[in-house]
gemmi code that builds the backbone of each chain (N, CA, C; Angstrom):
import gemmi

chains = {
    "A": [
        ("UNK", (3.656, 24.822, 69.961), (2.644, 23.786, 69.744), (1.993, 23.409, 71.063)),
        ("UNK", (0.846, 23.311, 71.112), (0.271, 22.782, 71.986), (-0.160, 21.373, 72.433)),
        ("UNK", (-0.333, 20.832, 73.162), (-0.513, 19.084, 73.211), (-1.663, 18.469, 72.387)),
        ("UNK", (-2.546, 19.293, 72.353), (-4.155, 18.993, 70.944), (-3.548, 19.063, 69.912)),
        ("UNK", (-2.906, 19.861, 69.532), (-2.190, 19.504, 68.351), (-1.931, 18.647, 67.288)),
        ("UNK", (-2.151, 18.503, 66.296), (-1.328, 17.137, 65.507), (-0.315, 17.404, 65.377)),
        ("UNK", (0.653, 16.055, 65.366), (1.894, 16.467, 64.617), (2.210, 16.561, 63.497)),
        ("UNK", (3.346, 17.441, 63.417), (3.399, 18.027, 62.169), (3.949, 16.726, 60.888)),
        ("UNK", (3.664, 16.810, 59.724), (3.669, 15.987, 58.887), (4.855, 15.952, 58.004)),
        ("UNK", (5.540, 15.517, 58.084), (7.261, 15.355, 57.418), (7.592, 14.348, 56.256)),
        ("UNK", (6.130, 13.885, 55.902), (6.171, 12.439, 54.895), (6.852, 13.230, 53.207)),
        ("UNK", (6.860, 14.455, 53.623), (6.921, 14.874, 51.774), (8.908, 15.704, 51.926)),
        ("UNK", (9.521, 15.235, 53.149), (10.895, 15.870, 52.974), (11.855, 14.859, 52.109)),
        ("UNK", (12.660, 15.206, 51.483), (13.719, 14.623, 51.173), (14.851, 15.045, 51.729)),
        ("UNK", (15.811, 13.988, 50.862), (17.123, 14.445, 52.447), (18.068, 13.875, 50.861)),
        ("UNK", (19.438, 14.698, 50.797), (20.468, 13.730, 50.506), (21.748, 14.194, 50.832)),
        ("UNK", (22.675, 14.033, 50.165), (23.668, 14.006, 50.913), (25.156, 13.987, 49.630)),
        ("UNK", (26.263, 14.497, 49.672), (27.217, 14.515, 49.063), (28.314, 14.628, 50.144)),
        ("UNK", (29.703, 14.330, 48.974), (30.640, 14.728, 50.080), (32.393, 15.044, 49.238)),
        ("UNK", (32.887, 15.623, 49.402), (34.008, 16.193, 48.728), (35.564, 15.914, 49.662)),
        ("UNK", (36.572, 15.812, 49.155), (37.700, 16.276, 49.588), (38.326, 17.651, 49.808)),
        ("UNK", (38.900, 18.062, 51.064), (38.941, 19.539, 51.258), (40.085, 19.594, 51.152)),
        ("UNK", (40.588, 21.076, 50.800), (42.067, 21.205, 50.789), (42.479, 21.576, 52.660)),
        ("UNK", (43.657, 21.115, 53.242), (43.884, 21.765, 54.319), (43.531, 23.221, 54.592)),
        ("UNK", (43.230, 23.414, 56.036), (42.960, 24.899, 55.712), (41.368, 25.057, 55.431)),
        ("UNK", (40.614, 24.465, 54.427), (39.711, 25.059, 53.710), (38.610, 25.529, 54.418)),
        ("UNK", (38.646, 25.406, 56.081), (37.497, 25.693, 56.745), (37.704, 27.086, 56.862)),
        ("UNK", (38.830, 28.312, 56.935), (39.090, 28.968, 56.760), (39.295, 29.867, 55.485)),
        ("UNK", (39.306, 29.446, 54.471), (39.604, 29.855, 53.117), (38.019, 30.913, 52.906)),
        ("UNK", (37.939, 31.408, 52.007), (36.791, 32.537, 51.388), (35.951, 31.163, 50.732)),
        ("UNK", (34.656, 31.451, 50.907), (33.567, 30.814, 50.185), (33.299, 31.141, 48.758)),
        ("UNK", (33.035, 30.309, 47.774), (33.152, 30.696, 46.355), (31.759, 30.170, 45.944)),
        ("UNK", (31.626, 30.863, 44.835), (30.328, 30.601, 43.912), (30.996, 30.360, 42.637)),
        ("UNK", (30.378, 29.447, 41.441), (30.665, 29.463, 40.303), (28.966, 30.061, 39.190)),
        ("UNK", (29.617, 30.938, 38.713), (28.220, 31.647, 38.373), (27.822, 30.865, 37.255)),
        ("UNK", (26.470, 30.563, 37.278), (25.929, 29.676, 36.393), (25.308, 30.581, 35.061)),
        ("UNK", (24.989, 29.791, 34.036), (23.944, 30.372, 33.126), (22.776, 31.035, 33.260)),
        ("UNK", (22.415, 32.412, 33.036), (21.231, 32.592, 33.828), (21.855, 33.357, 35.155)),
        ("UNK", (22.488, 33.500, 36.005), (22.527, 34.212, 36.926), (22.679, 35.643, 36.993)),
        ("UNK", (22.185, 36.338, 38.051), (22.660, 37.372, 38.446), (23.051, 38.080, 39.526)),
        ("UNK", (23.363, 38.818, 40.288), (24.049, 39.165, 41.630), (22.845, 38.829, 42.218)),
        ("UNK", (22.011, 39.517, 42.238), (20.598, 39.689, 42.971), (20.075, 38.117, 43.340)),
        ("UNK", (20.634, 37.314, 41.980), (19.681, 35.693, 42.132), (20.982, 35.014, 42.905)),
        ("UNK", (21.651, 35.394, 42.946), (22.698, 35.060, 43.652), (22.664, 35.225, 45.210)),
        ("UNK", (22.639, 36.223, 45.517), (22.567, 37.152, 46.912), (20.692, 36.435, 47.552)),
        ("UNK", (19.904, 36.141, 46.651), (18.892, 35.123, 46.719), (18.832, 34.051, 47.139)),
        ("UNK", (19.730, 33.378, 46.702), (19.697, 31.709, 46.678), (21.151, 32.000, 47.797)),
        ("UNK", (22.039, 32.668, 48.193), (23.036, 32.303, 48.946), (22.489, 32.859, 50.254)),
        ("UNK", (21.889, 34.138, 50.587), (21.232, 35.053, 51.587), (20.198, 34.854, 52.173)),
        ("UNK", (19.111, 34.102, 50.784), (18.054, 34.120, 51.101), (17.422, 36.159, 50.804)),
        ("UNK", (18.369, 36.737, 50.266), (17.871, 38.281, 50.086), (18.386, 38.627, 48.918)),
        ("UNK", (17.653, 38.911, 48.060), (18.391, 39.086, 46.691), (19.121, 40.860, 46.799)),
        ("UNK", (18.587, 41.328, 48.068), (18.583, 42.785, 48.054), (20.531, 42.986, 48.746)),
        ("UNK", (20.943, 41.979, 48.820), (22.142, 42.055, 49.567), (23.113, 41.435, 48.303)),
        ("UNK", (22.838, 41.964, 47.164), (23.812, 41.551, 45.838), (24.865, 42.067, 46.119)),
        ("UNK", (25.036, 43.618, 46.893), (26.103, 44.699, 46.410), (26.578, 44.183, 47.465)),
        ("UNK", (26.764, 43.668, 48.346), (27.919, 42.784, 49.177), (28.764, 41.810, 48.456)),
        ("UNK", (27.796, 41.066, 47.391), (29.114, 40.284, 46.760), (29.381, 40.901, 45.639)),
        ("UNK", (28.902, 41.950, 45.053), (29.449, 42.727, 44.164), (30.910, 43.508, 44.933)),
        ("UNK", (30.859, 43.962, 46.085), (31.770, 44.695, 46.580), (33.323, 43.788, 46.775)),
        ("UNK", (32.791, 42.243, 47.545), (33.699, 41.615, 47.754), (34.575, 41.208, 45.870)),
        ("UNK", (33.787, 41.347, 44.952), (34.097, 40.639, 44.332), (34.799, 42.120, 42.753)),
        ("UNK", (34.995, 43.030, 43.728), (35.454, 44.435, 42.492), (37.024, 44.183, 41.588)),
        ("UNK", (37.567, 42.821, 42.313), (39.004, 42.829, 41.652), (38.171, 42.215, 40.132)),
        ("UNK", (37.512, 41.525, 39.939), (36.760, 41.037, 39.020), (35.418, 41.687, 38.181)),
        ("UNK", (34.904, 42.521, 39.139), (33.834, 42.787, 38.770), (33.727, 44.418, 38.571)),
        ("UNK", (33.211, 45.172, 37.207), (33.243, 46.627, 36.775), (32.070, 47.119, 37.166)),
        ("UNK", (31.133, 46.012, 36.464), (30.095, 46.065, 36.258), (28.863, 45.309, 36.954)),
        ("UNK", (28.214, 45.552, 38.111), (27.096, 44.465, 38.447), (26.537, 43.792, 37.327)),
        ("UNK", (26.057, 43.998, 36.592), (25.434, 43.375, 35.471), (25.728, 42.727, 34.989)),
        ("UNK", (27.219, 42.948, 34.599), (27.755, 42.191, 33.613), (28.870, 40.937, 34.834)),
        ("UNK", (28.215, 39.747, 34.789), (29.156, 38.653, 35.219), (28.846, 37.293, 34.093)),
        ("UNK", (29.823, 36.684, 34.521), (29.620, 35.459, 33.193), (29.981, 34.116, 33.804)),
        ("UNK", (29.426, 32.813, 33.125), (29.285, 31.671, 33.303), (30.590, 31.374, 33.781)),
        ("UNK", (31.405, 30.822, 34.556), (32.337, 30.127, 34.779), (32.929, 31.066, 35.873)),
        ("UNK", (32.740, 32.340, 36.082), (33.642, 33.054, 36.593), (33.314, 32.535, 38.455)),
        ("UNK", (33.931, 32.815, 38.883), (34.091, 32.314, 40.656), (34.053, 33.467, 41.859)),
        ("UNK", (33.176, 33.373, 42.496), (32.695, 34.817, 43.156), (33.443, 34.192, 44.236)),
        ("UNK", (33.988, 35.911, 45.194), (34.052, 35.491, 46.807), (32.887, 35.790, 46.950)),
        ("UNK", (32.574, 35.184, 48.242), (30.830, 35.279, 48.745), (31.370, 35.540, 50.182)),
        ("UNK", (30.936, 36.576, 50.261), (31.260, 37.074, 51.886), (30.171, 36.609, 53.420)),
        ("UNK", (30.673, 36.852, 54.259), (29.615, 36.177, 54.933), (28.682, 37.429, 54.872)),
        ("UNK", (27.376, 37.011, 55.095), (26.428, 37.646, 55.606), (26.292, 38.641, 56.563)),
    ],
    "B": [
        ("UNK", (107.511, 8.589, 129.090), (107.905, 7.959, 128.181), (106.685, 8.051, 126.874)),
        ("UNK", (107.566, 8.013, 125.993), (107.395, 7.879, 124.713), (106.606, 7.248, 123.994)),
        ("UNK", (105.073, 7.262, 123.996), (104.434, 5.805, 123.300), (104.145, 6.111, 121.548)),
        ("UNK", (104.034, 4.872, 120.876), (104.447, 5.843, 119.482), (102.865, 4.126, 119.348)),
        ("UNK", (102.226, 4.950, 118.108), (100.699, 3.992, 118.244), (101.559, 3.031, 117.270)),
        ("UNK", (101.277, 1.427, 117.249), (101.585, 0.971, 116.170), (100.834, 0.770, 114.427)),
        ("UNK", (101.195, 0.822, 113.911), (101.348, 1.224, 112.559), (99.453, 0.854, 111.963)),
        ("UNK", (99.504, -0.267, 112.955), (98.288, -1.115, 112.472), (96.885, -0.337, 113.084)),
        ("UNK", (97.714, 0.276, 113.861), (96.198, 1.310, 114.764), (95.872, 2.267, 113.502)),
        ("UNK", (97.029, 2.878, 113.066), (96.823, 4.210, 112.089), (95.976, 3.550, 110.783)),
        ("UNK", (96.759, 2.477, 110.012), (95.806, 1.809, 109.216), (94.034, 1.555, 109.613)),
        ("UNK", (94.036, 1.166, 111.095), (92.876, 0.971, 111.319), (91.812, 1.967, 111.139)),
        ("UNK", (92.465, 3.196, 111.792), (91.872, 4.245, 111.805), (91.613, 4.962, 110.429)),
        ("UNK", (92.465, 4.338, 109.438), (92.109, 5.595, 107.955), (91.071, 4.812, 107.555)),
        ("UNK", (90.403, 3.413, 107.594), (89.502, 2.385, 107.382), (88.840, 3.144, 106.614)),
        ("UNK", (87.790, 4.222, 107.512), (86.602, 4.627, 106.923), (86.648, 5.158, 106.047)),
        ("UNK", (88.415, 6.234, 106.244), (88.233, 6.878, 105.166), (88.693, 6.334, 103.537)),
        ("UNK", (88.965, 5.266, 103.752), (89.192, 4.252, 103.097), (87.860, 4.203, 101.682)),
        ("UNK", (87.467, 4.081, 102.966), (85.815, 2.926, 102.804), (84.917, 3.933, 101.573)),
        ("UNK", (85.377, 5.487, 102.605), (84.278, 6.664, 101.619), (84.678, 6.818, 100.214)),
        ("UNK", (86.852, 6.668, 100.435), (86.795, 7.291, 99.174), (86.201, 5.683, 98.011)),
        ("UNK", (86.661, 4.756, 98.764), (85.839, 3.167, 97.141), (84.120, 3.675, 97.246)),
        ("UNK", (83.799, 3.989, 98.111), (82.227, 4.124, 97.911), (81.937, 5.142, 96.956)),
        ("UNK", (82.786, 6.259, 96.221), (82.823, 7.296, 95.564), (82.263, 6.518, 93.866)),
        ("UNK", (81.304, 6.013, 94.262), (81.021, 5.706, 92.678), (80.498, 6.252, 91.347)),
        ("UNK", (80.712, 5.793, 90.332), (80.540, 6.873, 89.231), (78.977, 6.916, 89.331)),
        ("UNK", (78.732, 7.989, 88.538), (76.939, 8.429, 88.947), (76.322, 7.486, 88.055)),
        ("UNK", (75.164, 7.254, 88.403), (74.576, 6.187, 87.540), (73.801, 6.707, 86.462)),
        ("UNK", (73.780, 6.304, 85.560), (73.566, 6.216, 83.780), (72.178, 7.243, 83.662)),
        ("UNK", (71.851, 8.086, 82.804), (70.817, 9.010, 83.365), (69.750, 8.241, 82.483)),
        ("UNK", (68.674, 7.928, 83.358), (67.178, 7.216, 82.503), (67.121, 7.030, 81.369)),
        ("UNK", (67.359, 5.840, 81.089), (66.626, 5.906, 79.060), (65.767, 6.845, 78.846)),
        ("UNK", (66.105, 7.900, 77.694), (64.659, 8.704, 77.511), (63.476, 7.915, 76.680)),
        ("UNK", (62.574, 7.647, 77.156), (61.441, 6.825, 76.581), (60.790, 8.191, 75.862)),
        ("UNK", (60.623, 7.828, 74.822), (59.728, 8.680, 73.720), (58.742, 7.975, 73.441)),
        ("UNK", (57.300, 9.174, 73.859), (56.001, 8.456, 73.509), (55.645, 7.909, 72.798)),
        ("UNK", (55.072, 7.548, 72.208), (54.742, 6.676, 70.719), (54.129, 8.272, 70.046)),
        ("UNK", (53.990, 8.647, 68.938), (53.273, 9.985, 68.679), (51.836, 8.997, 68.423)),
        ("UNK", (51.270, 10.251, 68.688), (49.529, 9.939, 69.371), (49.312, 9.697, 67.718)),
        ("UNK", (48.133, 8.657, 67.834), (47.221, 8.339, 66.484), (46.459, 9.445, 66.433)),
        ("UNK", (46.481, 10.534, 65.286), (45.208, 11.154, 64.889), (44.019, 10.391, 65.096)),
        ("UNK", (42.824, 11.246, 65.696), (41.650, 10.221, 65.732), (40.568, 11.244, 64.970)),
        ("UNK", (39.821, 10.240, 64.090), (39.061, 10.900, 62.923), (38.362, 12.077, 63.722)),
        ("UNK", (37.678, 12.938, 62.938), (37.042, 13.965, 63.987), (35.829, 14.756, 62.996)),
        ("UNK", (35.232, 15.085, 63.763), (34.045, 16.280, 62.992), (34.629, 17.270, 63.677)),
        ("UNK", (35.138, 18.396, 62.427), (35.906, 19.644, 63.131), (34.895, 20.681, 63.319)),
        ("UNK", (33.491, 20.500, 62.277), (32.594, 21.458, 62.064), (31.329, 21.252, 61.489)),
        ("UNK", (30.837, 22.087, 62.152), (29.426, 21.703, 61.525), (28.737, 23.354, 61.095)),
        ("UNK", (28.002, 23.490, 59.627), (27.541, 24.360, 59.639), (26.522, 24.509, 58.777)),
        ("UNK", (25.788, 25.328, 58.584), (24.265, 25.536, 58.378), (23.936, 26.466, 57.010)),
        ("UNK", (23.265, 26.147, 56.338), (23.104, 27.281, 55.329), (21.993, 26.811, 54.496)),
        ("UNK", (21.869, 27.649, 53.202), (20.700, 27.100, 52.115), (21.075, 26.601, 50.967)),
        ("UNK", (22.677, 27.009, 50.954), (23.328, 26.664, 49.329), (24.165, 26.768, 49.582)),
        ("UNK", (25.334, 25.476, 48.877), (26.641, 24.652, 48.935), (27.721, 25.440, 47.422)),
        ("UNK", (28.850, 25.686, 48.216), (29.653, 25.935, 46.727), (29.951, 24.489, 46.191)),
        ("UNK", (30.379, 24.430, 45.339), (31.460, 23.026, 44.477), (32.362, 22.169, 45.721)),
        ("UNK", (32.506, 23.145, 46.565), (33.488, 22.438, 48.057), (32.564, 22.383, 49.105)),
        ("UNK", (31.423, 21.825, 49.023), (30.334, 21.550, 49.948), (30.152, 22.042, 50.629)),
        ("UNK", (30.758, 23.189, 50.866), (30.399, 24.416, 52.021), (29.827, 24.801, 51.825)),
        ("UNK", (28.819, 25.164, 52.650), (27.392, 26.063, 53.135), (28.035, 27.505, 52.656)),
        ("UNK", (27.548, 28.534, 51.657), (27.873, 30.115, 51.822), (27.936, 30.701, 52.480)),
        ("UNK", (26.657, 31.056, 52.855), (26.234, 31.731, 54.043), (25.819, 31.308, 55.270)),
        ("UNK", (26.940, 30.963, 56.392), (26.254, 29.892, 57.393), (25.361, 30.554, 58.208)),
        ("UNK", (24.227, 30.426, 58.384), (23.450, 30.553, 59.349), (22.709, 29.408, 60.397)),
        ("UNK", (21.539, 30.075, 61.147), (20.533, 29.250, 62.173), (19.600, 29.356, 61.811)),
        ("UNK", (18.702, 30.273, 61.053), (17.689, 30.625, 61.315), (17.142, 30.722, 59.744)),
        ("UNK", (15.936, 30.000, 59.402), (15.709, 29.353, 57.822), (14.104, 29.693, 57.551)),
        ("UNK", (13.796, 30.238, 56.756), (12.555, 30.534, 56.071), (11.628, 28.608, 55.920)),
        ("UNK", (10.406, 29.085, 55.722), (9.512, 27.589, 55.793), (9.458, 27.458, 54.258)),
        ("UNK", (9.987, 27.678, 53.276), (10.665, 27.198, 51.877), (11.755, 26.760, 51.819)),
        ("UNK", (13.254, 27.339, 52.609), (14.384, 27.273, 52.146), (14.616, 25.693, 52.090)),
        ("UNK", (15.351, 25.403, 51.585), (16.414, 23.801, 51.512), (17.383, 24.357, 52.771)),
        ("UNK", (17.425, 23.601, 53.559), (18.634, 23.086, 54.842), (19.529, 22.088, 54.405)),
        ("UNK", (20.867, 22.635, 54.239), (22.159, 22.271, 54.461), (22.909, 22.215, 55.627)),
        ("UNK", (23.540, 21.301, 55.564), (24.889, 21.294, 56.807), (25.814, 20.543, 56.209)),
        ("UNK", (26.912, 21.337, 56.569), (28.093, 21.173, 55.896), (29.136, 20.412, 56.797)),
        ("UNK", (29.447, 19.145, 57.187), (30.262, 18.883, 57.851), (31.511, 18.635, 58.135)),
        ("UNK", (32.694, 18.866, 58.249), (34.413, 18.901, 58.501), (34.690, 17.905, 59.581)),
        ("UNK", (35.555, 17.141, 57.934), (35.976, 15.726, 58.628), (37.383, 15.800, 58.572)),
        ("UNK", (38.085, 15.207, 59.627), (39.634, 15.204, 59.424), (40.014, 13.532, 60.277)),
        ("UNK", (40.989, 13.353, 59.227), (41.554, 11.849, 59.484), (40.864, 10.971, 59.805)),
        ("UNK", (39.991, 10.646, 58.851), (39.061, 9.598, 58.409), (39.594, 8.046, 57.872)),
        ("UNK", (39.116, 7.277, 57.914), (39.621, 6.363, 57.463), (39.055, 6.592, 55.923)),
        ("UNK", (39.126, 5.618, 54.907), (38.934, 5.638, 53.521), (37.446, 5.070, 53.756)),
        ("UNK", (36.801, 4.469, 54.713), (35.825, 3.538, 54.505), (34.916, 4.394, 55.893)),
        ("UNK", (35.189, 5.594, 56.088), (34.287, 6.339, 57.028), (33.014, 6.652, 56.546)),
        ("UNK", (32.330, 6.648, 57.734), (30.382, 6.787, 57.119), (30.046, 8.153, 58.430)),
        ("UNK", (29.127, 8.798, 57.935), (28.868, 10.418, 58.705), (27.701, 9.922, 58.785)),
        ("UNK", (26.672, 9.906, 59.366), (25.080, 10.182, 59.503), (24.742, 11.068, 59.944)),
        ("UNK", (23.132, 11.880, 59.305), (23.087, 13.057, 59.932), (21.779, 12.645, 60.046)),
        ("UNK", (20.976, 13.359, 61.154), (19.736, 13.056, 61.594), (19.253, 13.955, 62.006)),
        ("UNK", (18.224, 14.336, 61.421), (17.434, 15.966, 61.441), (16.093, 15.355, 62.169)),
        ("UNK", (15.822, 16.189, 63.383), (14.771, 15.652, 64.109), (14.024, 17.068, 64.390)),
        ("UNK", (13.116, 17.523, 65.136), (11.868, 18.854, 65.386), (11.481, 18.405, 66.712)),
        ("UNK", (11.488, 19.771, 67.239), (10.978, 19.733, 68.381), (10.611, 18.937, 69.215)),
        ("UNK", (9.388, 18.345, 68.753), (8.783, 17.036, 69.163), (9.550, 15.741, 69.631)),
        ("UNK", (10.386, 15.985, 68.713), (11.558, 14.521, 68.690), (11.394, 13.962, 67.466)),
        ("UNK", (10.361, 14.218, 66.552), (10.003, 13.304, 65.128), (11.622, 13.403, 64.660)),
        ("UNK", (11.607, 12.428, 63.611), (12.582, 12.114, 63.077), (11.536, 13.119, 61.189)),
        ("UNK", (12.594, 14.141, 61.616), (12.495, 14.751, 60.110), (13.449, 13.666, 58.700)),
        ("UNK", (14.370, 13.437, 58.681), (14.717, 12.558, 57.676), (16.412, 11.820, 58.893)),
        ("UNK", (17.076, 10.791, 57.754), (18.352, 10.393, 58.299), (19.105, 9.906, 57.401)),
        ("UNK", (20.254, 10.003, 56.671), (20.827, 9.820, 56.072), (22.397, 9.435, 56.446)),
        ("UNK", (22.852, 8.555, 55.595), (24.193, 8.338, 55.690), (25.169, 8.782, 54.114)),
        ("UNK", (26.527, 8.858, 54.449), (27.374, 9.306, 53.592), (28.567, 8.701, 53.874)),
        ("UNK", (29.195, 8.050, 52.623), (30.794, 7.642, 52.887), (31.714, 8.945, 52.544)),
        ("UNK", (32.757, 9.177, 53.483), (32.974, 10.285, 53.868), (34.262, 10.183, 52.881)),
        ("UNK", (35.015, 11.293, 51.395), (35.555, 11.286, 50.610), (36.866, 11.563, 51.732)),
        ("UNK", (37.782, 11.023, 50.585), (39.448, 10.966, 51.096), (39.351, 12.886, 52.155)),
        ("UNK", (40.347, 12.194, 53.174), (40.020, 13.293, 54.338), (41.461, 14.292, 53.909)),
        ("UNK", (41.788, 15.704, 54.791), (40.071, 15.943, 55.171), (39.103, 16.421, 53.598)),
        ("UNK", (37.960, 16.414, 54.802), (36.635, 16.094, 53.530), (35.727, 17.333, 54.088)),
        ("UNK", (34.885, 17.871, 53.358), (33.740, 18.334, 53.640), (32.167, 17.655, 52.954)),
        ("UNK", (31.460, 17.157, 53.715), (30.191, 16.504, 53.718), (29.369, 17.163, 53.684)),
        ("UNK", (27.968, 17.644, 52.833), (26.654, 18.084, 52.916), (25.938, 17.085, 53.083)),
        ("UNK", (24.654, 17.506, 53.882), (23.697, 16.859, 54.354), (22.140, 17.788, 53.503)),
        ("UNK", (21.250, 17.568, 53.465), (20.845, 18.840, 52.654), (19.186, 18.196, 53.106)),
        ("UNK", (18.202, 18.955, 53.126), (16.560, 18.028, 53.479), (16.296, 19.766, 52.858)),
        ("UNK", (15.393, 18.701, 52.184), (14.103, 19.831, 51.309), (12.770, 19.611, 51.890)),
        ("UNK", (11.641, 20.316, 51.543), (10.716, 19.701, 51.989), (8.956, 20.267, 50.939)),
        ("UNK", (8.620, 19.998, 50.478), (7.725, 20.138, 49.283), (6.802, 21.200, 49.794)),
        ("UNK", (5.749, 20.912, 50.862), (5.132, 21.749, 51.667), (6.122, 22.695, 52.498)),
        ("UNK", (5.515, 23.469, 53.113), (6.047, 24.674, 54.556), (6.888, 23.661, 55.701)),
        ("UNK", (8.010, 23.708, 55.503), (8.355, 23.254, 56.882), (7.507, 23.979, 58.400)),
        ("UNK", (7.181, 23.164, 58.824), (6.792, 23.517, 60.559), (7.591, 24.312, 61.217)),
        ("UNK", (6.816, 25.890, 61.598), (7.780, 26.822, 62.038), (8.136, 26.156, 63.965)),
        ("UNK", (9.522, 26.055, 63.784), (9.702, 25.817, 65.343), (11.412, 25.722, 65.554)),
        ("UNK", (11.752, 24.527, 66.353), (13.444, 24.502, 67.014), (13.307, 22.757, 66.022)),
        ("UNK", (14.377, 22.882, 65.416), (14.935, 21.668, 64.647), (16.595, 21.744, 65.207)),
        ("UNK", (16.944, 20.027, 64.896), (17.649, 19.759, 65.209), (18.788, 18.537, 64.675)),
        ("UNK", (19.983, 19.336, 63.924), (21.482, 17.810, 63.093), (21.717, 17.389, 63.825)),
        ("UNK", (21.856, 16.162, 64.297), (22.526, 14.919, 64.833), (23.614, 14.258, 63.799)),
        ("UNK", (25.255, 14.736, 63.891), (26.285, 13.932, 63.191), (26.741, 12.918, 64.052)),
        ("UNK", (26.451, 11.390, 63.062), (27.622, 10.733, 63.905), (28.435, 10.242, 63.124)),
        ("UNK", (29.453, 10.014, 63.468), (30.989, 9.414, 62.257), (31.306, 8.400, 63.003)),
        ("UNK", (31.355, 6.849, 61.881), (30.983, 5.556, 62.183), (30.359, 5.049, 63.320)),
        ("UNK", (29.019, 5.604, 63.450), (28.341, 5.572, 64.623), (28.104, 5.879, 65.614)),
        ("UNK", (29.188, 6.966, 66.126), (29.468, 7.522, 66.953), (28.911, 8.624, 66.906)),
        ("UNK", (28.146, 9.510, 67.956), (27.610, 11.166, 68.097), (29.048, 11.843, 67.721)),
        ("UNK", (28.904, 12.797, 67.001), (29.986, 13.430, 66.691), (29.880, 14.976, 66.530)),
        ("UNK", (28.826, 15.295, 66.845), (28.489, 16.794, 66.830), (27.084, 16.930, 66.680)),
        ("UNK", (25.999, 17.908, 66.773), (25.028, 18.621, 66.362), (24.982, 20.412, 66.465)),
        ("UNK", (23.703, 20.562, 65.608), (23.593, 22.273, 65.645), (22.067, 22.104, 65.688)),
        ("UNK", (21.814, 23.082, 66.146), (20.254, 23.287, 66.482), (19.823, 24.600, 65.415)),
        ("UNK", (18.544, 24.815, 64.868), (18.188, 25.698, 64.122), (17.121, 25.718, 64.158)),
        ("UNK", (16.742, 27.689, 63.751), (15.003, 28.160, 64.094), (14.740, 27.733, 62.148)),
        ("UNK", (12.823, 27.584, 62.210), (12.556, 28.060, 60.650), (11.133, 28.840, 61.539)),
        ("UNK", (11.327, 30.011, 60.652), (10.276, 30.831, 61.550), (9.517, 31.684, 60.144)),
        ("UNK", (8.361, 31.822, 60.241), (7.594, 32.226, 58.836), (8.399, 34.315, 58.261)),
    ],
}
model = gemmi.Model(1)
for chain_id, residues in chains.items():
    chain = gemmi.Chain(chain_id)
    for i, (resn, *xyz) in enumerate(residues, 1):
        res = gemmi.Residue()
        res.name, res.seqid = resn, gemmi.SeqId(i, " ")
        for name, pos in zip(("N", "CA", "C"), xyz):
            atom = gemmi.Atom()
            atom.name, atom.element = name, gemmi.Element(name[0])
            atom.pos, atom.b_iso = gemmi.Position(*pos), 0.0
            res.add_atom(atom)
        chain.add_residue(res)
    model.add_chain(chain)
structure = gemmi.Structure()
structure.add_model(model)
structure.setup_entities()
């Protein structure tokens, strides 16, 4: 940015905030997903990556469970590997 | 002739050694061992981390720095030995110094993990942003992050 510049306009962010109890340990533990209605690896690997093209990473992490990419279902609990 | 010392000289003379063996005293008592008090845990931000989407345990998935001018910004924060009545603030500021948003959170039975999360309707401003945690008022950590088109 340069000093002519305007500044940039931040009136339309929202912000909030939650907060949970962790189990000991849990900063270390595997990251989980609970697959929703509607999902799929790809919208998954999307919304967690930001790349829907990086599904077969959590398809891979997730073969004790998974046969089939395609086929995953509501409730089931993904490892989500890092990136 | 014959001089023989009298009796009281010889006494005189064992005196000292007298003297060394009563001075032979028992050793003295070895230091009370003083045991520290064990240290008070003091609440803490163990972590701070970055991402676009939270599991059910408020952790960020995929932690990263570096965020598209759509994504939602998360930070996930790690609290340990909190009191029951602990408050986290997080304060997302840009380059400039603007104050992008600020929020507070009562921090759940410890340890805890805390999201912080800012959306933003339009393109976030591609540049260097910046979390400010503090736990009960106190600076308690930050992370710095790019959003670059």
């Amino acid at each position: 940015m340069t000093p002519d510049e305007p500044l940039p306009d931040f009136s339309d962010v929202e912000g909030g905030s939650s907060s949970a109890a962790a189990a000991p340990g849990a900063q270390n533990a595997p990251r989980t997903y609970e697959v929703k209605k509607g999902d799929s690896l790809s919208k998954i690997a999307k919304h967690v990556y930001g790349d829907a093209g990086k599904w077969k990473q959590i398809f891979e992490a997730n073969t004790d469970q998974l046969k089939d990419p395609d086929k995953i279902y509501p409730g089931q609990v993904l490892t989500i590997p890092d990136a | 002739m014959k001089t023989t010392r009298p009796l009281w000289v010889l006494a005189l003379a064992a005196l000292p050694l007298l003297g060394t063996a009563c001075k032979k005293e028992a050793p003295p008592p070895p230091p009370a061992e003083v045991t520290p008090p064990a240290p008070t845990p003091q609440p803490a931000v163990t972590k701070i981390e970055l991402g676009s989407s939270v599991g059910v345990d408020k952790r960020v998935l995929a932690p990263r720095s570096s965020f598209g001018v759509k994504d939602s910004i998360i930070a996930s924060v790690y609290t340990e030995n909190t009191a029951p009545n602990a408050m986290l603030t997080a304060k997302w500021t840009f380059q400039t110094g603007q104050t992008v948003d600020s929020s507070s959170q009562a921090v759940a039975a410890s340890p805890a993990v805390t999201e912080f999360h800012i959306v933003k309707k339009s393109a976030w401003p591609v540049g260097r942003y910046k979390v400010e945690i503090s736990l009960n008022g106190t600076p308690a950590g930050a992370q710095e992050f790019d959003v670059a088109k």
